[in-house]
N, C-alpha and C positions, 0 to 999 in steps of 0.2 A: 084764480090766484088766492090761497088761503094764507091770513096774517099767519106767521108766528107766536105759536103760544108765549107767555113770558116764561123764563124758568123759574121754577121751585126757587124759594129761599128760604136757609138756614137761619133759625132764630134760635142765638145760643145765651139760653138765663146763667146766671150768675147769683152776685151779690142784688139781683133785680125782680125778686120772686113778686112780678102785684101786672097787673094787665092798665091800671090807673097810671098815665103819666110818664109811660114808660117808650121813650124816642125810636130805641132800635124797632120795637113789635109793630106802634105804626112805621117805619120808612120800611119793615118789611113788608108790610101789607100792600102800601102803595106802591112798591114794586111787580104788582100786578099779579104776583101769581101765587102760588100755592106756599104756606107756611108750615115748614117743617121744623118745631117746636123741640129741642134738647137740650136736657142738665148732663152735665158730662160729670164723673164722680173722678176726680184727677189721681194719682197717688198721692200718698200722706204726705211720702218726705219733700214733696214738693211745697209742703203746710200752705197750700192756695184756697182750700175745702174750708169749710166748718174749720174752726181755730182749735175746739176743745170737745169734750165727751158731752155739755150743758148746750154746747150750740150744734150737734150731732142731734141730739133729742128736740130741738126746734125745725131742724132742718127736714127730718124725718116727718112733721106733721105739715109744715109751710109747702112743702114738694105736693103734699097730698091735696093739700088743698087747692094748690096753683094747677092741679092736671085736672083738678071736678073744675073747675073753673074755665081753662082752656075748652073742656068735654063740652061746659053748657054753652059757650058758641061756635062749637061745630069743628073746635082741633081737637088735640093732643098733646101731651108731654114723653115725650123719649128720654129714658134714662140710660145711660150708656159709661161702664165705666173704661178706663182708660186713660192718655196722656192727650192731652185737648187735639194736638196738628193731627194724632193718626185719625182720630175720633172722627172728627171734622172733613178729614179727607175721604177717607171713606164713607164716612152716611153721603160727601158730593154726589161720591162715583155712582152710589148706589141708585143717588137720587135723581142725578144730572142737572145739581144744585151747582150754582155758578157764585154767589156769593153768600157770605157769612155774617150779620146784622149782631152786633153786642153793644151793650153800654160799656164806658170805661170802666175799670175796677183798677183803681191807681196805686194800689199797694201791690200790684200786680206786672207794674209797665214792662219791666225785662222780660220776663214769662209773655208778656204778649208781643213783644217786638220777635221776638224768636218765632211763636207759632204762623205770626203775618208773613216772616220769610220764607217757612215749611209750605205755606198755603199756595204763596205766590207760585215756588215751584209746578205746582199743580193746576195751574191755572185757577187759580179761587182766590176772589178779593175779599177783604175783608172791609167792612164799614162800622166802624166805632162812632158811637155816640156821647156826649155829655148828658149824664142822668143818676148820679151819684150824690153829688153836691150840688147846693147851692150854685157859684161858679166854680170856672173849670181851675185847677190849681194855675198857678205861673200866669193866671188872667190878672189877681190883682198884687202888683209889686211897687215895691219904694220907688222914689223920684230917681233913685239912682237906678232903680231895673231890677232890685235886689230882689229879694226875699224877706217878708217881715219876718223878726226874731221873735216881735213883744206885740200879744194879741191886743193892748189895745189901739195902736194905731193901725193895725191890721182892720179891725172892725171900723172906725172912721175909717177908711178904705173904700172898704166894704159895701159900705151905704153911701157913698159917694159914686160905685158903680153904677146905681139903682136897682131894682127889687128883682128879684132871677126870673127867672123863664116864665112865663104864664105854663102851667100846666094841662094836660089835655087829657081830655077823658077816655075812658077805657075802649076799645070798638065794643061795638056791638056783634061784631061776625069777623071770624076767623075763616078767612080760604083755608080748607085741608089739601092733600092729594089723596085720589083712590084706595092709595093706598102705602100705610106708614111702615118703615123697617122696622122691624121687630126692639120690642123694649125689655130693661131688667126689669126685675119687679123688685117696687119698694122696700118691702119685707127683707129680701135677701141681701140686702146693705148692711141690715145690723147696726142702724143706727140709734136706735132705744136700747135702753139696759136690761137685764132679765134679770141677772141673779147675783147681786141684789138689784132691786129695783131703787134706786136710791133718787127717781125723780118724779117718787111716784104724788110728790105733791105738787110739783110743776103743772100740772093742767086746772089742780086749782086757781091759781092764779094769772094764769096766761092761756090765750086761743091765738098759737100761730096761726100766720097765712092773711092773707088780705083784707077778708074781711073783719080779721080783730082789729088790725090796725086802723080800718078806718070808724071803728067802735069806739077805739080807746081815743082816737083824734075829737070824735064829736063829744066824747064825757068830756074831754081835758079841757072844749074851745066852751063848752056849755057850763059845766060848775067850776073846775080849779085853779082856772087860768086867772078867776080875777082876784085870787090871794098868791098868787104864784111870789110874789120877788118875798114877801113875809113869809110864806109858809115853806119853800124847798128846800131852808136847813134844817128842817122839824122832822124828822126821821118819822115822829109816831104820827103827823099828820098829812091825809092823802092830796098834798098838792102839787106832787112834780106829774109831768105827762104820761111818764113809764114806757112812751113810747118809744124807747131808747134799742131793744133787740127788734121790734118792726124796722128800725133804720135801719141796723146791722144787717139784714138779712133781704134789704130794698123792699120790703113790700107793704112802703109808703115811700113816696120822696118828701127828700129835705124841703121842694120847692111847694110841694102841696100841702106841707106843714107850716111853711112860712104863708103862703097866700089864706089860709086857713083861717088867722087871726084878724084880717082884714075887716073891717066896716065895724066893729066892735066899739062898745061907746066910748068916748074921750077918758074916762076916769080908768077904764083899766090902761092906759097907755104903757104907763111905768111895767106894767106886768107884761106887757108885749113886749118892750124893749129886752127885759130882764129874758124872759125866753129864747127870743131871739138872737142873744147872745149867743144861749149856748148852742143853737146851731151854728152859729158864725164859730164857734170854740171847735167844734168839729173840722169846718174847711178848713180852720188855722193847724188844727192837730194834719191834717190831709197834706197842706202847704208845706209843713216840714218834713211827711214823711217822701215825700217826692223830690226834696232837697238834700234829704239824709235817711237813705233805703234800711242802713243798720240801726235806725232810733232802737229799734224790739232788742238790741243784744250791744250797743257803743254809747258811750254819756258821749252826748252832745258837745258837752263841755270837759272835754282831753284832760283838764285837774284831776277829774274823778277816775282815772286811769290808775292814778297811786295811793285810792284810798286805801284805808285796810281794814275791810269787813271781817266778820267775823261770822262763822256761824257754828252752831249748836241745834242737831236736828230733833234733839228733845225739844225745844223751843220752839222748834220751826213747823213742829206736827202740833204744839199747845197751840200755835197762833193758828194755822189751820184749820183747828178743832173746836176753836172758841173756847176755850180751855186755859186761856191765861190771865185768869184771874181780876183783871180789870173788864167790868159788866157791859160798857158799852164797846169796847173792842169784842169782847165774845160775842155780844149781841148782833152783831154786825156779822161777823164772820159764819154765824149760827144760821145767820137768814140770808146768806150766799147759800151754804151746803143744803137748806131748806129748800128755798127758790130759786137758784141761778139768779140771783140780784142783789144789790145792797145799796142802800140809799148812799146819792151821792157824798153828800158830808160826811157820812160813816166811812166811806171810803177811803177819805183822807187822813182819816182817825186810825183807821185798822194800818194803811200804807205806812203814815209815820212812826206807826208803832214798830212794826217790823224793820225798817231802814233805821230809826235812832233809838228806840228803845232796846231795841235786840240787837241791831247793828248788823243787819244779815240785807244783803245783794239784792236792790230794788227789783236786777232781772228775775230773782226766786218767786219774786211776790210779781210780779208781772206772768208768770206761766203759767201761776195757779190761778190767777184771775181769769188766763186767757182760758185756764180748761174748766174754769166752774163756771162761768157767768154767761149767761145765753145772749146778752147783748156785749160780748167781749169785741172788739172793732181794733184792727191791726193798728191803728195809728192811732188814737185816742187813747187805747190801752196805755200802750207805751207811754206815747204822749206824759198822759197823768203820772205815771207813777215816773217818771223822770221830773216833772214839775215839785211832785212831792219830794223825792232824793236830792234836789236841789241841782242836779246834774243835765236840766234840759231845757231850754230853750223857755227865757221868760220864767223861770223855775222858781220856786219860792225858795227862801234862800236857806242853805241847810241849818242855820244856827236857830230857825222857826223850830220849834220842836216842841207840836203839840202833846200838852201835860192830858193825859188819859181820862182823868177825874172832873181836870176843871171843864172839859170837852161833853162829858155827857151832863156834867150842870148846867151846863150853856143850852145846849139842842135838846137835852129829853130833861128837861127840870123835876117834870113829876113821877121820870124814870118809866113812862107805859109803853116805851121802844123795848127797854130790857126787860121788863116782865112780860111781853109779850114772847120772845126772843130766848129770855135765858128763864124759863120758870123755875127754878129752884130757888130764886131768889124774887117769887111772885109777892110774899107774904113782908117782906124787908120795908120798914121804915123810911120815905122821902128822905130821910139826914142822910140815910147810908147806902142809899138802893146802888150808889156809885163807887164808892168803898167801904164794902163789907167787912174787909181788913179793919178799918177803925172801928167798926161797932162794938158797944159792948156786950160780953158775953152773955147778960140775960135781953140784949135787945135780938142776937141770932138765936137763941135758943127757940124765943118768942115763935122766931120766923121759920124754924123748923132746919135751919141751917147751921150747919157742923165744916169749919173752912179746913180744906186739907180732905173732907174727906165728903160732902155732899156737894162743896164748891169749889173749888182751887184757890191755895192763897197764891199773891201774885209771883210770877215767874221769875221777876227783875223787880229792883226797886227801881220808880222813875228817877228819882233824882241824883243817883248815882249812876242810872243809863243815863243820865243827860250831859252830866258832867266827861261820862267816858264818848261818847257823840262827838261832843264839842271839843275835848282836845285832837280825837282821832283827827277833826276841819282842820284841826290849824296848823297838823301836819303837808296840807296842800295848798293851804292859800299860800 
């Protein structure tokens, strides 16, 4: 009398590209039998894929890396495009796989309640895992059961649950079967750009896939973490983790980033904390979008229903372009279109410029962030820039209405964010490196700058965008 073999099981990646720490791939393994490894490439209009054309050019290189990776312990990665339930049903049938092993991906939950029901049809179960976050959303809630609104007693919360999952390490050996169904090939995705090649300097600065991530984890835990709470509004100085599109794209967890900081000496404490924040800033961004599915495209707060924006798409390609005239707003925007990234405080500098100084629809500037920025994150995106437009949950309040100039005096003092960022304005004077507009005509001359026509004078005056901001508010409160 011979046992029963176990059956094949389907391990289906996601937002979970990393073999480190990752729940479904071991309870697939422990399920005894052979692991049948696939990324399913979904349709567009479904937007569940890569968010933008900047996380398309990450994804393309993290997929490649995550199949040499699967290869060196003895699997594979199957690529297979398609609508997930046929995907999935058919590699079963093929395979005489009985169940389907995923982490959750929670900006996703409708789309997955629909496929588990496709599946069941079929006799194929499906077993989802918590490996996203920190905790799992709707774990930590008010005394009343709520929902936190305002992240910081969300965070006392938080730390009152205690510290998340102990993380576990990578296998060392992947069960295959004999023999795998046939895969796309990567290449024929077209998920890099050709012509133009406009991300041809993205690999200077980033190595998706696994092993970057946990590269950029040990620089971060080893030099910048212990200036971190001083130094991550400093734009020209390298002390945030940058680890921000390895989380977008899973291939590191939140929790292996939070255990990461552990045993570290007493004096960087405050810098732990301040870090660890913003991972907790993320589940809270997660928390709401699993409360409210339309954050990406509805203000939170229904006032904002009657604002009245305005837009001017001359305006709306300067601010794009880094083109409007104010140095650290271009700076910022300059080194999105550069890198696929933009230091966080810049972020909020460029957002409120386009929401009150332009007065143009937080969702505008939420699309282009979703399609330029390689670490764009469905809930956080939103998230922030409804925080910024005053319109989201815990949101800063719209009558805030960062002044442009006094903003890069603040964060780039000595201005080596924008002369790195904006060079035509390499050679300009500390007084003015921020408003070139005030300088006098033999201090731009000096600096080889002609405004209007080597650098933009500015698009809007602020203080007359500010003043028209502030009445369009008072028409809703």
């Amino acid at each position: 009398m011979s046992l029963e073999k176990p059956a094949p099981a389907i391990l289906w990646f996601r937002k979970d590209l990393r073999l480190d720490d990752n729940p479904a791939l071991h309870a697939a393994i422990e399920a005894g039998g052979p692991v049948i490894p696939v990324y399913i490439r979904e349709p567009a209009r479904l937007n569940i894929g890569p968010l933008g054309a900047a996380q398309a050019w990450w994804l393309h290189h993290s997929l490649a890396a995550l199949q040499a990776s699967l290869k060196s312990l003895g699997g594979d990665l199957i690529l297979i495009s398609g609508k997930a339930e046929d995907v999935l049903t058919d590699l079963a049938r093929k395979t005489n796989a009985k169940t389907v092993f995923v982490n959750h991906a929670y900006e996703r939950t409708l789309f997955d309640r629909g496929i588990a029901i496709e599946l069941k049809k079929h006799d194929i179960a499906i077993r989802a895992f918590h490996g996203q976050l920190l905790h799992e959303p709707k774990s930590i809630r008010t005394g009343a059961g709520s929902a936190f609104k305002v992240f910081t007693p969300f965070w006392n919360a938080l730390q009152k649950v205690g510290e998340p999952q102990e993380p576990t390490d990578a296998p060392t050996k992947i069960p295959s079967p004999e023999h795998l169904p046939p895969s796309e090939n990567l290449d024929h995705w077209a998920l890099l750009p050709k012509k133009p090649d406009w991300a041809v300097d993205f690999g200077r600065m980033w190595t998706p896939g696994e092993a970057g991530a946990q590269e950029k984890l040990r620089n971060f835990v080893d030099r910048e973490l212990h200036d971190y709470r001083r130094g991550r509004d400093l734009p020209s100085v390298e002390a945030t983790s940058l680890l921000s599109p390895h989380l977008a794209h899973g291939e590191v967890s939140a929790a292996r980033i939070w255990h990461a900081v552990r045993g570290l000496p007493t004096r960087a404490s405050e810098d732990i904390a301040h870090f660890r924040r913003e991972l907790a800033w993320r589940d809270f961004c997660y928390n709401l979008l699993t409360e409210f599915p339309e954050l990406h495209d509805r203000n939170w707060d229904d006032r904002f229903d009657g604002f009245k924006w305005e837009y001017d798409p001359k305006e709306f390609h300067a601010w794009t372009m880094g083109l409007t005239g104010y140095p650290i707003v271009d700076a910022g925007m300059r080194q999105l279109w550069r890198t696929g990234f933009m230091h966080n405080r810049i972020r909020m500098i460029t957002a409120s410029f386009l929401v009150k100084d332009l007065m143009i629809d937080w969702r505008k500037g939420e699309r282009w962030f979703r399609d330029t920025l390689v670490d764009a994150d469905p809930a956080n995106n939103c998230a922030n820039w409804q925080w910024v437009a005053g319109s989201g949950a815990d949101a800063s309040p719209f009558f805030r209405i960062f002044n442009p100039v006094l903003q890069g005096e603040k964060f780039d003092p000595d201005g080596d964010y924008v002369r790195e960022h904006v060079p035509e304005l390499a050679r300009l004077d500390r007084k003015y490196v921020h408003k070139p507009f005030e300088a006098p005509e033999h201090v731009l001359e000096k600096a080889g700058i002609e405004l209007g026509k080597t650098y933009p004078k500015p698009i809007v005056d602020h203080a007359f965008a500010r003043d028209r901001a502030l009445a369009a508010y008072r028409d809703i409160r």
